[in-house]
TORMITI-345210 format. One record per residue (C-alpha): residue in three letters; x, z, y. Coordinates in pm, whole numbers, plus 50000, padded with zeros to 5 digits. Layout:
REM residues N
ALAXZY...
//
This chain:
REM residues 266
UNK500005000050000UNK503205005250245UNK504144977150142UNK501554956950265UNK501294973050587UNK504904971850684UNK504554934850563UNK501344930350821UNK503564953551103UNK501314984451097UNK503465013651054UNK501435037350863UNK497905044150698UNK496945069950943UNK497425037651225UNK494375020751025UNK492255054351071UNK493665054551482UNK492635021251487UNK489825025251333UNK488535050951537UNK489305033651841UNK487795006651742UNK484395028251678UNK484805040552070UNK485605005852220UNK482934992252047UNK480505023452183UNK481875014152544UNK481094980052511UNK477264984852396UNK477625013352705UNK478714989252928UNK477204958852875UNK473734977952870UNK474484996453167UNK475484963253379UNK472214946953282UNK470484970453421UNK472104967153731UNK471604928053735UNK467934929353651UNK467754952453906UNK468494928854164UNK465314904454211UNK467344879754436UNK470094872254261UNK469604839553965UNK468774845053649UNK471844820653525UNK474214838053780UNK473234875253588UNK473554858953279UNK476994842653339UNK478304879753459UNK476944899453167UNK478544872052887UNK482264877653100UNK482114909153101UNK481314910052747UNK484144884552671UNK486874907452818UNK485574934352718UNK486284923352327UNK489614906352446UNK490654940352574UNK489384959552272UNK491334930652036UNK494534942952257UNK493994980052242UNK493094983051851UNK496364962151799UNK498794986951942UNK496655008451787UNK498084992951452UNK501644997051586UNK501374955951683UNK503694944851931UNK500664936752186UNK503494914652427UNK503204883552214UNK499894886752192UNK499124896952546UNK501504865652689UNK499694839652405UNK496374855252562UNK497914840652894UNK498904810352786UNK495774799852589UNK493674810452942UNK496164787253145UNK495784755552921UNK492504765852887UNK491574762353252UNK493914736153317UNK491714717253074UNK488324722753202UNK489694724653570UNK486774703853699UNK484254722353478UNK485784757053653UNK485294745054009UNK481894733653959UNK480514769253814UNK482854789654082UNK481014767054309UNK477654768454154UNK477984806254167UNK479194805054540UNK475894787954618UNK473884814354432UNK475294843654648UNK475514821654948UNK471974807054915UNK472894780355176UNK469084763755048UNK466684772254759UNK463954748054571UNK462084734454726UNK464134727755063UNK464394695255230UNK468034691655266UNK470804665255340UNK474034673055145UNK477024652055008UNK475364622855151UNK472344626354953UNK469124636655135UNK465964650154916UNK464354682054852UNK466064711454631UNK464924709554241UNK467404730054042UNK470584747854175UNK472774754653849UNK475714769353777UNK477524733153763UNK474554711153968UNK472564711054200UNK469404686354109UNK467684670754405UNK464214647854423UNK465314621054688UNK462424606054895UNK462074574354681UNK461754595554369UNK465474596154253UNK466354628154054UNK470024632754159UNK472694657454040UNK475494666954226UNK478194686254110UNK478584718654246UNK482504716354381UNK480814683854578UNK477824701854778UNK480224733954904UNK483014708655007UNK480514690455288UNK477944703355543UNK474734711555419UNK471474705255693UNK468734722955577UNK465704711955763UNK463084737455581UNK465094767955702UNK463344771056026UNK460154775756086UNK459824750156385UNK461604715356437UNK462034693856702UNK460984657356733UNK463224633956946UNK462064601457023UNK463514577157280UNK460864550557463UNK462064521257665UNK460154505257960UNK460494481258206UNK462294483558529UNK459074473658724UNK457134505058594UNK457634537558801UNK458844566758679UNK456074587758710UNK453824562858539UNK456364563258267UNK456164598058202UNK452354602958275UNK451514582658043UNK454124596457763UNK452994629057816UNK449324616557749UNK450184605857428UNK451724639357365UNK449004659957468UNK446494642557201UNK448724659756920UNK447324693756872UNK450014698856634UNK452464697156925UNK453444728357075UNK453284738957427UNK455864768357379UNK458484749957389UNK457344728557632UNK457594693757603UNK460604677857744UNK460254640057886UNK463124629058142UNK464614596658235UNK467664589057998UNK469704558258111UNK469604528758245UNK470164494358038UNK470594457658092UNK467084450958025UNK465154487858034UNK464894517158147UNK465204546957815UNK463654578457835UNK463614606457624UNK461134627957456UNK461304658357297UNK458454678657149UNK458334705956898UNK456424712356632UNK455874733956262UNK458274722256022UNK455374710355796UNK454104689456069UNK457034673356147UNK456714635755996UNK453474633456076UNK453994643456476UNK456914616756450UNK454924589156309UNK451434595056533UNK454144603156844UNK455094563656819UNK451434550056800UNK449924577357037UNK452724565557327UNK452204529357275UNK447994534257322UNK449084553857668UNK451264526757761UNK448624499657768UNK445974521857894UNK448434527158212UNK449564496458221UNK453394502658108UNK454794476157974UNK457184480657694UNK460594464057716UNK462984453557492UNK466814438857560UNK466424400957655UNK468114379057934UNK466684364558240UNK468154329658306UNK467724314758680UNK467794278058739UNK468674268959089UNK467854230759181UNK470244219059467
//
């Protein structure tokens, strides 16, 4: 029986019962542990469920690594060799699945950051649609033709992320040209009456309507109304059709960039 364990590099008998029994308690501390921390997880209602899930099974995976290292020099096992191939498997190991390792740090970067959640409409690495799924390696998005897209993590935390459900309020900014026969104040007068049929547009913040600049061919000027976020398409869309009826009821004439060419007879 010596034999054998000098031949496996345990020095004695009573080093199987130490490791033994120290197995027993690392095992206890585990089931501890493990239980404990999920009770902390579930206690938080915020965090994602794949986020508390992908804590409690690392936690659990050192947790046995340790108690592999511990019940070894428990034995009498030289733990360095195995303590240094531990190291070495975890650095070709993540030099392997480097890509795979930046998208769930990133994926779990967005679910403590919540930059956006389902459901927002968002614009983010180029890709505009409204939140589906955020995982732990993609975030799924429905775009506004019906696409389901997938972006990997690592992708949406390296570029700017506009969130346009955030707020509760957005504003719409619309830019109207006219000729330069029309006066200003008819210009305006009859772009605010075109806002003021929109019930949906606010009056606090007031609606902004200025002249903008001066082209070739028209004169620009600039509206800006605001409305609820829910509203905000639709306030676009009628904006546009409401402000050409006000035009012709006024008599503005809409302009557009053309060329006048004079002939002079000699």
């Amino acid at each position: 029986m010596d034999q054998v364990l000098e031949a496996l590099g345990i020095s004695s008998a009573g080093a199987v019962f130490s490791a033994a029994l120290t197995m027993l308690v690392c095992l206890i501390a585990i089931k501890v542990v493990t239980n404990l921390l999920d009770k902390v997880l579930a206690r938080n209602a915020k965090m994602d469920s794949n986020l508390r899930h992908y804590i409690s099974s690392a936690a659990r995976t050192l947790m046995w690594v340790l108690t592999v290292i511990i019940v070894a020099n428990a034995l009498g096992i030289n733990t360095a060799s195995l303590v240094a191939l531990v190291s070495v498997a975890g650095v070709a190991l993540s030099l392997s699945v480097q890509n795979i390792m930046s998208n769930l740090f990133s994926g779990i970067t967005l679910l403590l950051t919540k930059p956006f959640a389902a459901g927002d409409f968002v614009e983010v690495a180029g890709k505009t649609g409204t939140i589906k799924t955020v995982g732990l390696f993609y975030t799924q998005l429905d775009t506004l033709d019906n696409v389901a897209v997938s972006i990997p993590n690592s992708d949406v935390t390296g570029s700017a992320v506009n969130n346009f459900s955030r707020e509760p309020l957005r504003r719409v900014d619309r830019v109207f040209s006219a000729s330069y026969q029309d006066a200003t104040e008819d210009v305006k007068a009859a772009i605010l009456d075109a806002v003021a049929k929109d019930e949906r547009i606010l009056a606090d913040p007031a609606p902004f309507v200025r002249l903008l600049e001066y082209k070739n061919s028209t004169v620009d000027y600039v509206v800006r109304v605001w409305c609820k976020n829910a509203d905000y398409w639709n306030v676009y869309f009628d904006l546009n059709e409401n402000v050409r009826e006000s035009f012709a009821a006024r008599g503005v004439e809409f302009s557009y960039e053309h060329v006048n060419v004079h002939i002079v007879e000699k």
